[in-house]
Each structure stands twice: as C-alpha cells, then as structure tokens.
N, C-alpha and C positions, 0 to 999 in steps of 0.2 A: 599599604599606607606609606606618605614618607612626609617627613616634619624638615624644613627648610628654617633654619635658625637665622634671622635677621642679624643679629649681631655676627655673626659669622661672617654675612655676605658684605655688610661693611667695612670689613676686614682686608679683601679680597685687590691687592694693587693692582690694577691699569700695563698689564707687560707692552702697552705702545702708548708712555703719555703723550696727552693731547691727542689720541687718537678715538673713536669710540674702539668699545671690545664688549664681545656680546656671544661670551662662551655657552653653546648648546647645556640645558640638561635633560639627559635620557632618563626618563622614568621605564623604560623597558622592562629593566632586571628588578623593578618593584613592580611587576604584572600589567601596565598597560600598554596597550595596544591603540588606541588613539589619540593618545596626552602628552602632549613633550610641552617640555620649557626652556625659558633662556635667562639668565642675567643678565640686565640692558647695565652697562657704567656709558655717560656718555660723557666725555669730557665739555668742559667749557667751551662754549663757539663752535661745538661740531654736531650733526642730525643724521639719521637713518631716513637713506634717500626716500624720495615722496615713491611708491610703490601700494599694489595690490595684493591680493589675494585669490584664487579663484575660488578656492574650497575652505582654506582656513579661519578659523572663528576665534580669535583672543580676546583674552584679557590680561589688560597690564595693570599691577600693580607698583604706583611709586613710593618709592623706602627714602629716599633722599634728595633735597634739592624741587627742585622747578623745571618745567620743559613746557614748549607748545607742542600740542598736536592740533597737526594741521588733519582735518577730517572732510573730504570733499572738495577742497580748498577754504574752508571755515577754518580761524585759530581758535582753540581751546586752550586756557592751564591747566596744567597738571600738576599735582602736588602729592606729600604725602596726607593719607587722608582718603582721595580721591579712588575710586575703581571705574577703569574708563573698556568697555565691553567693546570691540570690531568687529561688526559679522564682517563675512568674506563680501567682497566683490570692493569694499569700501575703501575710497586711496586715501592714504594718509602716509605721516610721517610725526617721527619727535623729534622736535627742535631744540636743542640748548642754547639760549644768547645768551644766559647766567656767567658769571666769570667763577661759578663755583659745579662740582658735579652734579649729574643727578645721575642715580640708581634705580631701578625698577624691575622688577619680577614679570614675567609675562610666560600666561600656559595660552598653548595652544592646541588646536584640533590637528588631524593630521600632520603630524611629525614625518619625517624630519625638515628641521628648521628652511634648508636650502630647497625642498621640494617644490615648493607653489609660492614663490615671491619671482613678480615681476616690479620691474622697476618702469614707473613712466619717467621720460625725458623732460 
C-alpha cells in the first residue's frame, strides 16, 4: 500500500519555473508490478504535447488549478473535483492557458513513464 499526502504534493517547487515538471513516481519497492505514477505541476501557458499511448491506460487526477484536455481533438476542463480515465490508444493532451498552476496526480498501467508515449506532430 502507499498513501500519497496532497498537502505534501503542493508543497513540492517547480526546479524549471515556467516550465512543466512531471517527476516519475515508482511504486516498485511498494510490490507493483504494473502501476507507476507521476506528479503533473504544469506551469501557466504550458501543455504535455498532444501524444498517445499504445498500451497505457490512466488516470489523472487534478489537486490544483484548471487545464484542457484535449481528448481526440475534443477540449474538456479539468479541475479539481474531476477524475478523467484514458484508455490507451486515445490522443490527448493537458493544456494550461490559466495564468495560475495546475497540479495532478496521474497512475498508470505499464510503467515506466517514458515507455509507450509517442508524441503526434
């Protein structure tokens, strides 16, 4: 089991502001084998290029702030509140136009993070 403390993760500075930063977390050494995660920070005016998945299935959850996700090319918001489920194969992205952060939690299937993310042009 592992308990991920929100107030913790808001905690957490930006080491490239204005940049996004979206540090891997290994649930490994707590027994899984299929489940990794990541802490999304995106800064203001910045997005996770529009891209795929072949095999990975998330879920994002957002802690802070506002984002579009762009799903198919459809815009959706995102807030906190919301739990927004991606099976694989689905192109998307999260967009910040906000002039304030947003934060989000996101587990996925098949870890690790860099494995099966293609990016479309």
């Amino acid at each position: 089991m592992k308990v991920f403390k929100v107030d913790e993760l808001l905690k957490i500075t930006n080491p490239t502001p204005g940049q996004p930063h979206r540090p891997e977390i290994s649930l490994a050494a707590e027994g899984f084998k299929n489940l990794g995660g990541m802490f999304g920070l995106l800064a203001p005016h910045t997005q996770v290029p529009y891209h795929y998945h072949n095999n990975r299935e998330s879920i994002l959850i957002p802690l802070v702030g506002e984002a579009i996700e762009i799903i198919n090319g459809e815009e959706t918001v995102v807030r906190p509140g919301d739990v927004l489920v991606i099976p694989a194969g689905e192109h998307h992205a999260t967009v910040n136009r906000s002039d304030e952060e947003f934060r989000f939690l996101e587990f996925f299937t098949c870890p690790p993070m860099a494995s099966d993310f293609v990016k479309i042009d």
